[in-house]
C-alpha positions as CSV (number, residue, x, y, z in Angstrom):
1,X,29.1,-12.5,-4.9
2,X,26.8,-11.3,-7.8
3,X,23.0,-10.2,-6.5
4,X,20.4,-8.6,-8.3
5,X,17.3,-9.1,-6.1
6,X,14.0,-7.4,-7.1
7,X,11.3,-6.0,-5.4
8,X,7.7,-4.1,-5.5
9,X,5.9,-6.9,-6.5
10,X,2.4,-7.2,-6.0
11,X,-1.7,-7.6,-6.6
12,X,-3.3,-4.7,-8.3
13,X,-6.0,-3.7,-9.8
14,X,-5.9,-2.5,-13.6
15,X,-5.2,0.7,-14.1
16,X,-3.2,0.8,-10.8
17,X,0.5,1.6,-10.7
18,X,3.4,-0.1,-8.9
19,X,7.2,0.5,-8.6
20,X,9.6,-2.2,-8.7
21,X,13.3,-1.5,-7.6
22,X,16.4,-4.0,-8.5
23,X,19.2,-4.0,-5.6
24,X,22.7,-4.6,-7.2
25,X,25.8,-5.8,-5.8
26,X,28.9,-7.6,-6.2
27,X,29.7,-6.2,-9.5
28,X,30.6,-2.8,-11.0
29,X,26.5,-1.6,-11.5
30,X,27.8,1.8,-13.0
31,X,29.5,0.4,-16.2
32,X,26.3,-2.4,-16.9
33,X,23.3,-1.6,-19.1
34,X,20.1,-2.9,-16.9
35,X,17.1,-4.6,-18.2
36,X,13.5,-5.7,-16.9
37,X,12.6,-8.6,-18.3
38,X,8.8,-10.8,-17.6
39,X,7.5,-13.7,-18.3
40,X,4.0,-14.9,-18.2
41,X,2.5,-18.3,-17.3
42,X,3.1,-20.3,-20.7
43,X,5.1,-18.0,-22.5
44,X,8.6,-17.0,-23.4
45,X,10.5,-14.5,-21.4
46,X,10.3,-10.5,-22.9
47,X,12.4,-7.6,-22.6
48,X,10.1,-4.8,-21.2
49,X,13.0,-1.6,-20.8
50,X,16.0,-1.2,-20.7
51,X,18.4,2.1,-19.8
52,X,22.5,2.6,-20.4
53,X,25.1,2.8,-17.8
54,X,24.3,6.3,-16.9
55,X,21.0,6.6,-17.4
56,X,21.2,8.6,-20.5
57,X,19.1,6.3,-23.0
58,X,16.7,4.2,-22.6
59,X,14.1,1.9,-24.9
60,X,11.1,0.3,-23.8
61,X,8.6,-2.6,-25.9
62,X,5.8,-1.1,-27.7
63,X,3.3,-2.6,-25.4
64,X,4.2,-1.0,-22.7
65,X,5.4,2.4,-24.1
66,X,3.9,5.2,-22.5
67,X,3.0,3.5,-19.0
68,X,6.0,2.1,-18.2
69,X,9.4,4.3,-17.0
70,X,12.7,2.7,-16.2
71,X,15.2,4.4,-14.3
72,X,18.4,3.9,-12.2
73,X,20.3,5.7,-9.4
74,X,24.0,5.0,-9.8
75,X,24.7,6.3,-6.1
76,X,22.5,3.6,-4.6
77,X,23.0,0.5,-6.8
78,X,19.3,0.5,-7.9
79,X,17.5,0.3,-10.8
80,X,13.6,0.9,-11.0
81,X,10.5,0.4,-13.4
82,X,7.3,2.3,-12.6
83,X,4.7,0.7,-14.3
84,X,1.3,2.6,-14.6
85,X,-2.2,2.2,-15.8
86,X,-1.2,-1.6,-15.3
87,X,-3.4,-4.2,-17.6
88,X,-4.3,-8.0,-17.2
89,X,-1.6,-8.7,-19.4
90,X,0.8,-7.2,-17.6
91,X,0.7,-10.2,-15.2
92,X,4.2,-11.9,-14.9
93,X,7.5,-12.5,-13.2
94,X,9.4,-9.4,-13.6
95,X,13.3,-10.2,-14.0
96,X,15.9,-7.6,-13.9
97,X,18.9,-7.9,-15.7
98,X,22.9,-6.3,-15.6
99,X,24.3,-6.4,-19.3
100,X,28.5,-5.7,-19.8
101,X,29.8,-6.9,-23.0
102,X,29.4,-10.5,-22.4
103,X,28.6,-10.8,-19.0
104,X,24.6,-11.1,-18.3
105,X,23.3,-11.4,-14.3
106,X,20.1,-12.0,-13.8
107,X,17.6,-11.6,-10.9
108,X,15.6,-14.0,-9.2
109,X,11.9,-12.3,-10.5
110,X,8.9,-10.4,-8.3
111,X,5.6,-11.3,-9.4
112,X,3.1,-8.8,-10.5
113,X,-0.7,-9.9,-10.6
114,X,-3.0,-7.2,-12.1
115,X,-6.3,-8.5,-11.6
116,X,-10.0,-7.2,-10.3
């Protein structure tokens, strides 16, 4: 069956960096446009980044242009997010999401807590 299952996440301190990783299976990962998604306590769930099928293009939200770097390894299934100088506000459930036409799989979320 379908699986996206994240991983990485973790308590840091701001301005620390962590690297999340999305394991894919059950479905063709090389033809799907991959997401990370978060959402914060009390808020509505945001696209942070998101890359093409081979890892060609890629578009990230403003607030975390410049710190953060999606990436994917077709061989291995995996997509990635390294997240750097990390802020407060970058607290959340990280999601990652596969993206074909129609079809939309989701993850099951890793928390990230930045916090001193």
């Amino acid at each position: 069956q379908v699986q996206l299952v994240e991983s990485g996440g973790d308590l840091v301190q701001p301005g620390g960096s962590l690297r999340l990783s999305c394991a894919a299976s059950g479905f063709t990962f090389t033809i799907y446009a991959m997401s990370w998604y978060r959402q914060a306590p009390g808020k509505e769930r945001e696209l942070v980044a998101t890359i093409n099928s081979v890892g060609g293009s890629t578009s990230y939200a403003d607030s975390v242009k410049g710190r953060f770097t999606i990436s994917r390894d077709n061989a291995k299934n995996t997509v990635y997010l390294q997240m750097n100088s990390l802020k407060p506000e970058d607290t959340a459930v990280y999601y990652c999401r596969g993206t074909y036409g129609s079809r939309r799989f989701w993850g099951q979320g890793t928390q990230v807590t930045v916090s001193s």
